[in-house]
C-alpha positions as CSV (number, residue, x, y, z in Angstrom):
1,X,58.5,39.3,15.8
2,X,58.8,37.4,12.7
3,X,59.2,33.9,14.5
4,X,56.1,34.9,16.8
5,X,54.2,35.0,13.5
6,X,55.5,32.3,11.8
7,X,55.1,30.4,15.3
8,X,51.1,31.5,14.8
9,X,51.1,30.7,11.4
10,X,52.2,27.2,11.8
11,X,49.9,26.8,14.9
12,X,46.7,27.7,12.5
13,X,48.0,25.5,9.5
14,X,47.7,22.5,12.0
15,X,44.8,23.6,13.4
16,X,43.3,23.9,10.0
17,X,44.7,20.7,8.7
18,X,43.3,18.7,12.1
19,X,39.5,20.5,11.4
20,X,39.7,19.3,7.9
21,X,40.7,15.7,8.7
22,X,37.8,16.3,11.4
23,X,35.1,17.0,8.6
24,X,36.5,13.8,6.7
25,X,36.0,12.0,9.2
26,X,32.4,12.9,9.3
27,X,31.7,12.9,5.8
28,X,30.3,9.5,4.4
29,X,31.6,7.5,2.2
30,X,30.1,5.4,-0.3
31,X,31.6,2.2,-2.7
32,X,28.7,1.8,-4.9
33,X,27.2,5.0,-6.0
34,X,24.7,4.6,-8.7
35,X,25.7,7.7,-11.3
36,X,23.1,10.2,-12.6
37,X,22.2,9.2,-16.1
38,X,19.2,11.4,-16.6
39,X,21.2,15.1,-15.7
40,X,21.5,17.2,-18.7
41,X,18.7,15.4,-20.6
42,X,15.2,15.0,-18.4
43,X,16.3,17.9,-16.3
44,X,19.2,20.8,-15.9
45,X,22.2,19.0,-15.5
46,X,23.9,22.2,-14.0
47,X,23.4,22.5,-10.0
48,X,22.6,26.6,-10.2
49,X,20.0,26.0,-13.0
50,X,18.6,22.9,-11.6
51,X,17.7,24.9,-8.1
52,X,16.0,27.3,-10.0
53,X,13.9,25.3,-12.4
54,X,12.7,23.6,-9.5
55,X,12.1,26.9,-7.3
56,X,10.5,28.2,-10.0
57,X,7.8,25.4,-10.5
58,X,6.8,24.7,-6.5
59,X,6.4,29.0,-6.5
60,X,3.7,28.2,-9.3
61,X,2.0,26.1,-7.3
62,X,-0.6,27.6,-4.6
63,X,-0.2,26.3,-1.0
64,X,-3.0,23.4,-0.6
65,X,-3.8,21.5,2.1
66,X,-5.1,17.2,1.8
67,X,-6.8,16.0,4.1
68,X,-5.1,13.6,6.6
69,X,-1.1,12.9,6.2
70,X,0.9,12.5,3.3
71,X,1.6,8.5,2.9
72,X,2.3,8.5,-0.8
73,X,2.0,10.2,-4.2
74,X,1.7,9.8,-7.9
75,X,4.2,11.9,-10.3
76,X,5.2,12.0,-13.7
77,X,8.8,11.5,-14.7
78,X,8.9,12.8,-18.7
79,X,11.3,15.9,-18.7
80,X,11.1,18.6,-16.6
81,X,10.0,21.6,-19.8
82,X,6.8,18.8,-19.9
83,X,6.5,17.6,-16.5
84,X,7.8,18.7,-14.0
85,X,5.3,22.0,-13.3
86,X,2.6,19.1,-12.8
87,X,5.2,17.3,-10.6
88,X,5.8,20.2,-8.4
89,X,1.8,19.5,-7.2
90,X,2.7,16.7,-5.6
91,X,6.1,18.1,-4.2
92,X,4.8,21.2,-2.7
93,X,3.1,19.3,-0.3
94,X,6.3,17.3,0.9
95,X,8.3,20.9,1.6
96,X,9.8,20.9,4.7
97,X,8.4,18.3,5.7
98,X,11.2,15.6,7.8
99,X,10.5,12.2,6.1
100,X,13.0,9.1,6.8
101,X,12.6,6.8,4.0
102,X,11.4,7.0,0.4
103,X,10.5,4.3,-1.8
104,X,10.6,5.1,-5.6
105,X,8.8,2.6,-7.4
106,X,8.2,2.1,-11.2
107,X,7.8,-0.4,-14.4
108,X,11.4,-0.4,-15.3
109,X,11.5,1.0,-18.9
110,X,14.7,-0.1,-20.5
111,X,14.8,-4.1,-19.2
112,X,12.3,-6.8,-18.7
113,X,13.0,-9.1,-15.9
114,X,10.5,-11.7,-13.6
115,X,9.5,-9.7,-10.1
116,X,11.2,-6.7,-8.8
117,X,14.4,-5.5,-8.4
118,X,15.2,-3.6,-5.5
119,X,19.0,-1.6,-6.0
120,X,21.3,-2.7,-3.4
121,X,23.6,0.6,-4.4
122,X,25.3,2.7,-1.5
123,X,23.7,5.9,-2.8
124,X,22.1,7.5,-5.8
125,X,23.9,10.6,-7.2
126,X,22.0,14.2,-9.0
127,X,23.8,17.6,-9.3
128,X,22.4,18.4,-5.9
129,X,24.3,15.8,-4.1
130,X,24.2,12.2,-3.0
131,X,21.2,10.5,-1.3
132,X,22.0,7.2,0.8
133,X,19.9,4.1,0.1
134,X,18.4,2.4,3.0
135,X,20.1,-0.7,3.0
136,X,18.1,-2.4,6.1
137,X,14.5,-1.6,4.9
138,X,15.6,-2.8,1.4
139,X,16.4,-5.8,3.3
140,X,13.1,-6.3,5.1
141,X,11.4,-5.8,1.8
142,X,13.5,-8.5,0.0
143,X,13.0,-10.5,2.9
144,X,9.5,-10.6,2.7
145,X,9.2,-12.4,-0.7
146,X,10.7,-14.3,-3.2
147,X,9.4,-12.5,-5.9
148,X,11.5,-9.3,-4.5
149,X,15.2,-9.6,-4.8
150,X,18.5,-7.3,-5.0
151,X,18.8,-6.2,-8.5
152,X,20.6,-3.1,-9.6
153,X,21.2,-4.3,-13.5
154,X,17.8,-2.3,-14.0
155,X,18.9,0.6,-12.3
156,X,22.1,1.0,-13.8
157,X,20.8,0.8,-17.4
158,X,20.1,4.4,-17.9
159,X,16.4,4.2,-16.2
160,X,15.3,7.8,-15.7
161,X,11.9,7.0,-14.0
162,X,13.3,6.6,-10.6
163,X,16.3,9.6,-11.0
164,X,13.9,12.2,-12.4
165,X,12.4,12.3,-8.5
166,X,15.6,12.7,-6.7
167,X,16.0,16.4,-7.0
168,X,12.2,17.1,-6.2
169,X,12.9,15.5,-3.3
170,X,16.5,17.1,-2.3
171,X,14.7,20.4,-2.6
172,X,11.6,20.3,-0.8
173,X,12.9,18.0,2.3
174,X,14.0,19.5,5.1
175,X,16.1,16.6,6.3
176,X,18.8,13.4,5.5
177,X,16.3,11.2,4.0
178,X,17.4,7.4,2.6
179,X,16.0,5.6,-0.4
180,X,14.8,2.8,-1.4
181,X,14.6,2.5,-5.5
182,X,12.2,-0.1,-6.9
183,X,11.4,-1.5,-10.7
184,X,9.2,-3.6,-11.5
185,X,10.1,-6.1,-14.6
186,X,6.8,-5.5,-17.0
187,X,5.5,-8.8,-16.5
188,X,2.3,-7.3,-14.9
189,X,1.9,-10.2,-12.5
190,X,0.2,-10.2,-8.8
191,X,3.9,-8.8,-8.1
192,X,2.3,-5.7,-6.8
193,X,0.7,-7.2,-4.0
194,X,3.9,-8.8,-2.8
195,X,5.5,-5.7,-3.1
196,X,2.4,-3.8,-0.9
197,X,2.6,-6.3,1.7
198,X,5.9,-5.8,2.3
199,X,6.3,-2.3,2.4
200,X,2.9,-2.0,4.6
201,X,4.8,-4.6,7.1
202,X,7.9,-2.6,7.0
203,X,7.3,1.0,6.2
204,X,7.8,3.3,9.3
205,X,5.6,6.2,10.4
206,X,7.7,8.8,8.8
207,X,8.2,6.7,5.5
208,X,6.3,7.9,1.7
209,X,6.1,6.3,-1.6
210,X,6.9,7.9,-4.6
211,X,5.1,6.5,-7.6
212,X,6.2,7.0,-10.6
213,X,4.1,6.8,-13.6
214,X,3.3,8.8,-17.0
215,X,0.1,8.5,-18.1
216,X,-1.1,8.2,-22.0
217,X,1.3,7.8,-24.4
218,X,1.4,9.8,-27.9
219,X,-2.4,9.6,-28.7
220,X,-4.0,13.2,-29.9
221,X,-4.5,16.3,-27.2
222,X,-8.2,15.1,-26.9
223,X,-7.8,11.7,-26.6
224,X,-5.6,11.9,-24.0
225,X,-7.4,14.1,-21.8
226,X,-10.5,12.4,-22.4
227,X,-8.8,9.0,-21.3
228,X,-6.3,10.2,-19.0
229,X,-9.5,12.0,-16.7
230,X,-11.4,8.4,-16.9
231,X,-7.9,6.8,-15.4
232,X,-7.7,9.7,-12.8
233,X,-11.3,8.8,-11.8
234,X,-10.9,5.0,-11.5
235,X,-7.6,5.5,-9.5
236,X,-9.6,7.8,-6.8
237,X,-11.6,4.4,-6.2
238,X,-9.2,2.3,-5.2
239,X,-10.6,-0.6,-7.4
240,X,-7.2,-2.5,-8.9
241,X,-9.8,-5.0,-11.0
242,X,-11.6,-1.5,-12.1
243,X,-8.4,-0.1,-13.2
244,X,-7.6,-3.4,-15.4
245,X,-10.6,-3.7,-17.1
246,X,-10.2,0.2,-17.9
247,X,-6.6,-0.3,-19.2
248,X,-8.1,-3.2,-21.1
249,X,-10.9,-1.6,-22.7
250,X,-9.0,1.6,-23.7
251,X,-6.5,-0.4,-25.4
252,X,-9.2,-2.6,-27.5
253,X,-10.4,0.9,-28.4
254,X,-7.7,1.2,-31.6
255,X,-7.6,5.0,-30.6
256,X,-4.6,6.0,-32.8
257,X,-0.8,6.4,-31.4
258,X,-3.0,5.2,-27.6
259,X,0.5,2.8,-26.8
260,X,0.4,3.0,-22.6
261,X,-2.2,4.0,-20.4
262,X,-0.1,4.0,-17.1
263,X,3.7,3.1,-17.9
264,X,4.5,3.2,-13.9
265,X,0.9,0.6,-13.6
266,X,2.5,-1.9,-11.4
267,X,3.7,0.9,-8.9
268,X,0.3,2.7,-9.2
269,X,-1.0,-0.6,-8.2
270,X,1.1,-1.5,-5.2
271,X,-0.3,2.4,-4.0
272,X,-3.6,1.1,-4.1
273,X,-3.3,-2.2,-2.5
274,X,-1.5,-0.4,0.2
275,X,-4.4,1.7,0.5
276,X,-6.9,-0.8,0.7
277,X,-4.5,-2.8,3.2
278,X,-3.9,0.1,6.0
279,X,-7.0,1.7,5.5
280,X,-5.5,5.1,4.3
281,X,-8.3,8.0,4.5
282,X,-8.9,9.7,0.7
283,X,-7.2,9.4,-3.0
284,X,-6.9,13.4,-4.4
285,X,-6.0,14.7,-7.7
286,X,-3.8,17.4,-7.5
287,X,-3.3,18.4,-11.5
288,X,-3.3,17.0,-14.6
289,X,-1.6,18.7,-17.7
290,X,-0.5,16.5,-21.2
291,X,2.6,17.7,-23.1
292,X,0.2,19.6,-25.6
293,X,0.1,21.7,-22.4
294,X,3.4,22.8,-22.5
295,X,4.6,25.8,-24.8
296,X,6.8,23.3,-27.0
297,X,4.6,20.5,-27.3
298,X,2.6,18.8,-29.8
299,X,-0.9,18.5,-29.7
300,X,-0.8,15.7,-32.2
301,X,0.6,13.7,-30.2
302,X,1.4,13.9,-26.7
303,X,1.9,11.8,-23.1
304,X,-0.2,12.5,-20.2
305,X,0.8,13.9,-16.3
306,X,-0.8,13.1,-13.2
307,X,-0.2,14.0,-10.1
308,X,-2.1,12.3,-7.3
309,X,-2.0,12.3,-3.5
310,X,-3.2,9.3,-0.8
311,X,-3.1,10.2,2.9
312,X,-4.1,8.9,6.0
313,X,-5.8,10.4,9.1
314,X,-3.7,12.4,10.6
315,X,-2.4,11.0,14.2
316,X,-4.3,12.5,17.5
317,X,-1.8,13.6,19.8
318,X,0.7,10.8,21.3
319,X,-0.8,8.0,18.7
320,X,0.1,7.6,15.7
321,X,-1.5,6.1,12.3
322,X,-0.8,4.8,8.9
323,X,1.3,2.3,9.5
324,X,1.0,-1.7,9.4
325,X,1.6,-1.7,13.3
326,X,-0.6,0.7,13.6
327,X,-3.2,-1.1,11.1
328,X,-2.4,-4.4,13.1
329,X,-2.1,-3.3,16.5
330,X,-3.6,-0.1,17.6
331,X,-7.0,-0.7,15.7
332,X,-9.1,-1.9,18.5
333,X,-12.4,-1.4,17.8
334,X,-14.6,0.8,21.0
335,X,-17.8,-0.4,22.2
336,X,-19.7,2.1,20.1
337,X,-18.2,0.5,17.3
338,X,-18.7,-2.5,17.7
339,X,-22.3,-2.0,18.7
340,X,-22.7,-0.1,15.0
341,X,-21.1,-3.6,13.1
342,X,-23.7,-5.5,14.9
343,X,-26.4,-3.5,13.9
344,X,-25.9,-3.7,10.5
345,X,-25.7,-7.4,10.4
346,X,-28.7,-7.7,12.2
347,X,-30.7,-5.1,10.3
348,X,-29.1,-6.4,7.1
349,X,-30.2,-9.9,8.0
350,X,-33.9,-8.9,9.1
351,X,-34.3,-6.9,5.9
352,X,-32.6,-9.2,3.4
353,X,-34.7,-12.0,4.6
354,X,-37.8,-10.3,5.1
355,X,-38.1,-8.4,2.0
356,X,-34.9,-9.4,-0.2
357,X,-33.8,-5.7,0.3
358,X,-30.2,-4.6,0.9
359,X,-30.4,-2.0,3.4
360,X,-27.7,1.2,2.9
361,X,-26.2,2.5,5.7
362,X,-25.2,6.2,6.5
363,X,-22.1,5.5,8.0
364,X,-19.4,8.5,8.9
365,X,-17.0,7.0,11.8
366,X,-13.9,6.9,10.1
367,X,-12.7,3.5,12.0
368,X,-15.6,1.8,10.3
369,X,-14.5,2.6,6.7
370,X,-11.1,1.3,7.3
371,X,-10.4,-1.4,4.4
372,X,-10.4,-4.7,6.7
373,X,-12.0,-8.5,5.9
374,X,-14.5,-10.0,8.2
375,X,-16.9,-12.5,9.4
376,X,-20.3,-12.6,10.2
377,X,-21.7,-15.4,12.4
378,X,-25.0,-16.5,12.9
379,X,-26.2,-18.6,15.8
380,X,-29.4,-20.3,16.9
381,X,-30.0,-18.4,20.0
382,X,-30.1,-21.1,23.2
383,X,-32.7,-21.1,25.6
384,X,-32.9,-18.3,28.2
385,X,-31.8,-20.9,31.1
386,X,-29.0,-21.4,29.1
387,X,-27.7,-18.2,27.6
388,X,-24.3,-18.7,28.8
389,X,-24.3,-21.3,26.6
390,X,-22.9,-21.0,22.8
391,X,-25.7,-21.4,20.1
392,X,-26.4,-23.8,16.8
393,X,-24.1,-22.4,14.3
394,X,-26.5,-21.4,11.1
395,X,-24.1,-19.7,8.8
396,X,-20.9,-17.8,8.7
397,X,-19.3,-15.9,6.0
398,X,-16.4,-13.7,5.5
399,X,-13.7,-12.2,3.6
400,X,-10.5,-12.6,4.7
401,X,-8.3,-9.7,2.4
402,X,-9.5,-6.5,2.6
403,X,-11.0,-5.2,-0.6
404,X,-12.1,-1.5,-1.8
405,X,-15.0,-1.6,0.6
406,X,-15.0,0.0,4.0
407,X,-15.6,-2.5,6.8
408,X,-19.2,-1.5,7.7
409,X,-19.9,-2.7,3.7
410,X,-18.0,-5.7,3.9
411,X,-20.2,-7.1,7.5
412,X,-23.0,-6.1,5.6
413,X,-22.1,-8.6,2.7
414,X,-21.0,-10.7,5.1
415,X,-24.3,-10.8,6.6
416,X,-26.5,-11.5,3.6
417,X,-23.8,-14.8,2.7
418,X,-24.0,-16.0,6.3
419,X,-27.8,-16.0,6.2
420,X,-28.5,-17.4,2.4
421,X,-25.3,-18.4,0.8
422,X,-23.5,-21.0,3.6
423,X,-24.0,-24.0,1.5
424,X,-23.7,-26.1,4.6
425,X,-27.3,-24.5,5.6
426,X,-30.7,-23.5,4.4
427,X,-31.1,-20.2,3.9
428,X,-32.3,-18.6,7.0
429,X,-36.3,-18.5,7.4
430,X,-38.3,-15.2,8.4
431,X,-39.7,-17.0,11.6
432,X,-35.7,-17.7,12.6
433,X,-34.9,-14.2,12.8
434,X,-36.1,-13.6,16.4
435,X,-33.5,-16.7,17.3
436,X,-30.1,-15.8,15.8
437,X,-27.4,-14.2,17.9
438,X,-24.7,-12.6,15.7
439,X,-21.0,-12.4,16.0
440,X,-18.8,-10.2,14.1
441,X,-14.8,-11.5,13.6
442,X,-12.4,-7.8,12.1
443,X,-9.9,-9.2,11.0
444,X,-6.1,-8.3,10.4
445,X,-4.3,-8.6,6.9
446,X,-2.9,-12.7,7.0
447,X,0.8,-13.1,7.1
448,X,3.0,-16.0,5.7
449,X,4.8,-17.9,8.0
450,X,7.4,-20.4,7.8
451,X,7.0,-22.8,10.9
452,X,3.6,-24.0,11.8
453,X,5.1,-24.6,15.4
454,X,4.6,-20.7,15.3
455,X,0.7,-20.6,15.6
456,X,-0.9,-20.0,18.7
457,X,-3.9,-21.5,19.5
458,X,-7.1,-18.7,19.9
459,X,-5.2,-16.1,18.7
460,X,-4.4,-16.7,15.2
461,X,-6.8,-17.4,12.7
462,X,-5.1,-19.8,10.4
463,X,-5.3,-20.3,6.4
464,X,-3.9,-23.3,4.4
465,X,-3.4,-23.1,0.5
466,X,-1.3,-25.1,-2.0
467,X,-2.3,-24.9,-5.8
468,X,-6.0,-24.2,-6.4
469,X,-6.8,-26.0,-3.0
470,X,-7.2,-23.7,0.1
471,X,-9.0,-23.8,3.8
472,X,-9.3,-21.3,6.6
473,X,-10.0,-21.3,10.1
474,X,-11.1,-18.2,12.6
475,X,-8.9,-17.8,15.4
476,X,-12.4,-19.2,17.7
477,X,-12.3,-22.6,16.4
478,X,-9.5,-23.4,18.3
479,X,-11.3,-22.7,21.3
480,X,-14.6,-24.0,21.0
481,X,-13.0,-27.2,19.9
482,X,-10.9,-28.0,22.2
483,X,-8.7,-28.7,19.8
484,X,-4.5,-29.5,19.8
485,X,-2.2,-27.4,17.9
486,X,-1.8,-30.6,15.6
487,X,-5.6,-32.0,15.2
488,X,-6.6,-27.9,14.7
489,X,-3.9,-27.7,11.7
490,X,-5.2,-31.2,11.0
491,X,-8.8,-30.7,10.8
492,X,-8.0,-27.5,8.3
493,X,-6.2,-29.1,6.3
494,X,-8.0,-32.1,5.8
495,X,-11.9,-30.9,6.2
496,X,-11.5,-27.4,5.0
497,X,-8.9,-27.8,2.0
498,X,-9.3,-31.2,1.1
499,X,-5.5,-32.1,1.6
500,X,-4.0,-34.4,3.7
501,X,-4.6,-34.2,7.3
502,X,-0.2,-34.0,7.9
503,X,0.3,-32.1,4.7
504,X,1.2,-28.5,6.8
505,X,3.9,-30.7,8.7
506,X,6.0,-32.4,5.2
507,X,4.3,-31.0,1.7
508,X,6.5,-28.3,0.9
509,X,4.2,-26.5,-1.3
510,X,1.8,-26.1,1.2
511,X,1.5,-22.3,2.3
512,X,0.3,-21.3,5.5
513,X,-0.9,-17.6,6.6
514,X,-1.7,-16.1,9.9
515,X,-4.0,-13.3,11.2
516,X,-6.0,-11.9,14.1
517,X,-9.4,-11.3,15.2
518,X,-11.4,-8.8,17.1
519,X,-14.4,-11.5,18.1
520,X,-17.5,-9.8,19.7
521,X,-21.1,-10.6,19.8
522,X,-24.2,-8.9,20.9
523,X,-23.4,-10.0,24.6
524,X,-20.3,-8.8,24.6
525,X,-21.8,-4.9,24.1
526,X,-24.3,-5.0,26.4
């Protein structure tokens, strides 16, 4: 009896000993794990009392709903007794949600450094675990400009800004999400619109942004709100020159201890230009609070929370939205659509040149208010024998990068420069009107490319820059000319920019840019 249980005994030893080397197997391992620095200071350092602080602050927070998907938010990242109840307004929206990748971007507060620096650790560590960084989309980020590069000296120099978010996020995500961890080096450049670009490229459908950001810093209780609620405001615009004249004016102002309006601006800026580039639906508030709000702080001085939501229209079924892909290639405009563009120029047009009045259009289709650039055309209409024939050009006029204006505004703007800004033309005459055919070019966000050999004629619309000096050509050219790869790339360069006529082929600080074109006209809709 005894060596049938010591036979059993040894059997479930190495049975246990082969299920542990099992789990070992399946656990991952990581060689660079970036340590948490912020634990026991900006929030509990204890796993129990961690969980429940957190618990504690999303139960405070009533369910809400925002209108469209979650594509990114705003949070504070002072300590949790000031912040973190605001935080959890972002957060609750997130829980149980199944999100593959977050980026985590702020202004790096301990270093200063050119561009941003994107940590290239194997995985972050909090008291609630580790968290894997995504190593291949920090790669397609870093790829996508020069001004983004692996840097973790930022990271690893006791930079809570980007930590303080971790255990939100283990808490209310239902899944294994990666991370991507971003800083920004304080040189408040046009680094943000690198940075947008290349997440809006890269950036999957299940993919947010977490950004990072306090708001006033250590002016009185009053002050703060009162400034922090004009900040809030601008921000719900999506008007990055708005925001800088704000941040400029408030500073000017002298108000006392008033040291940073947004320490996290450069990330609040990359959420707006990502906005304005994939046409995300609506900008929410969700709370604002100032440590004077909290039960220990001092209303003498204190720093301001935010917490602020932008989603996108939610996907119909089998589609999906939100994305650069999507942005780039699933955005084909429908007849009805196209009809409404060309009604606005032509109205525009009529009334601008008629009565100098800028006609305002009702318009609620939410493809039209997608943040795109544009063209508006203007031809001499041919003679009825010869309507298959293309008319006189008499203007044309566009913006290229989307701006804060929906694209119905933008064709309208277009319109009035087409018909009395095109220096190459008079201003269009009131007894013209009945001749002019109109053509509307959407266009998609321009990408850089590295070999000109790349373009392809009547597809891509084409702009040439170096210095101050710059050209562009719509996609159309190509085929109305006639024109070779080489004497199109040629022609821009030389008529357009004012540059050499083979400077895209051997002038290495000559840039060039690609995009698309939806091209229609009023014949084209019949």
């Amino acid at each position: 009896m005894k060596k049938v249980f010591l036979l059993i005994l040894s059997i479930l030893l190495i049975s246990g000993c082969a299920m542990k080397e099992e789990e070992k197997k399946e656990t991952k391992t990581y060689n660079d794990i970036r340590l948490a620095t912020a634990a026991g200071q900006f929030y509990p350092g204890e796993e129990k009392r961690l969980e429940f602080k957190i618990d504690e602050y999303l139960k405070n927070v009533s369910e809400q709903e925002v209108d469209g998907r979650v594509k990114a938010v705003i949070v504070p990242h002072a300590g949790y007794q000031f912040s973190g109840q605001v935080a959890a307004h972002a957060y609750k929206l997130l829980k149980g949600k199944k999100v593959g990748t977050v980026v985590i971007i702020c202004n790096s507060h301990t270093t200063f450094f050119d561009g941003v620096a994107v940590d290239e650790s194997d995985a972050w560590e909090t008291p609630l675990g580790l968290v894997e960084v995504d190593q291949e989309l920090a790669k397609k980020i870093v790829a996508a400009d020069e001004a983004i590069m692996f840097n973790s000296k930022p990271h690893q120099a006791a930079d809570h800004t980007l930590e303080v978010q971790l255990p939100f996020l283990q808490t209310v995500l239902e899944n294994d999400f990666k991370i991507v961890p971003i800083l920004f080096g304080n040189q408040h450049d046009d680094s943000y619109k690198k940075l947008a670009q290349a997440l809006a490229k890269n950036l999957g459908e299940d993919d947010i942004v977490i950004i990072s950001t306090d708001m006033s810093h250590y002016p009185s209780y009053e002050n703060a709100n009162r400034v922090d609620q004009e900040t809030l405001e601008i921000i719900k615009t999506a008007d990055i020159a708005k925001l800088d004249e704000h941040i400029e004016k408030v500073m000017k102002q002298n108000i006392p201890n008033e040291d940073t309006v947004l320490c996290g601006q450069d990330g609040v800026k990359t959420g707006i230009e990502m906005y304005n580039l994939l046409g995300w639906e609506s900008i929410e508030v969700l709370k604002y609070a100032n440590s004077g709000d909290a039960g220990i702080g001092d209303k003498g001085s204190v720093v301001g929370y935010g917490a602020v939501v932008f989603s996108a229209v939610a996907p119909a079924q089998g589609s999906s939205t939100g994305s650069f892909a999507d942005a780039q290639d699933d955005n084909q405009l429908n007849s009805g659509q196209k009809k409404e563009l060309l009604r606005i120029a032509r109205e525009t047009v009529e009334s601008f040149v008629r009565d100098g009045e800028v006609l305002d259009f009702e318009v609620s289709d939410k493809r039209l208010n997608w943040k795109e650039g544009a063209f508006v055309t203007l031809r001499l209409a041919p003679f009825a024998q010869d309507r298959h024939k293309e008319g006189e050009l008499r203007g044309c006029i566009g913006q290229i990068i989307p701006s804060k204006k929906p694209l119905w505004e933008v064709v309208r703007d277009m319109a009035i420069s087409a018909c009395s800004e095109d220096h190459r033309f008079n201003p269009v005459s009131k007894k013209e009107l009945d001749k002019i055919d109109y053509e509307v070019s959407v266009l998609s966000v321009p990408e850089k490319i590295d070999d000109w050999r790349k373009i392809e004629l009547g597809k891509h619309g084409v702009i040439v820059k170096k210095g101050f000096k710059g050209g562009v050509f719509l996609p159309q050219v190509a085929t109305e000319t006639g024109w070779s790869l080489e004497e199109f790339l040629s022609q821009l360069c030389y008529q357009k920019a004012g540059l050499a006529p083979d400077c895209y082929k051997n002038d290495p600080d000559v840039e060039l840019e690609v995009y698309t074109a939806q091209v229609f006209d009023e014949e084209d809709v019949e």
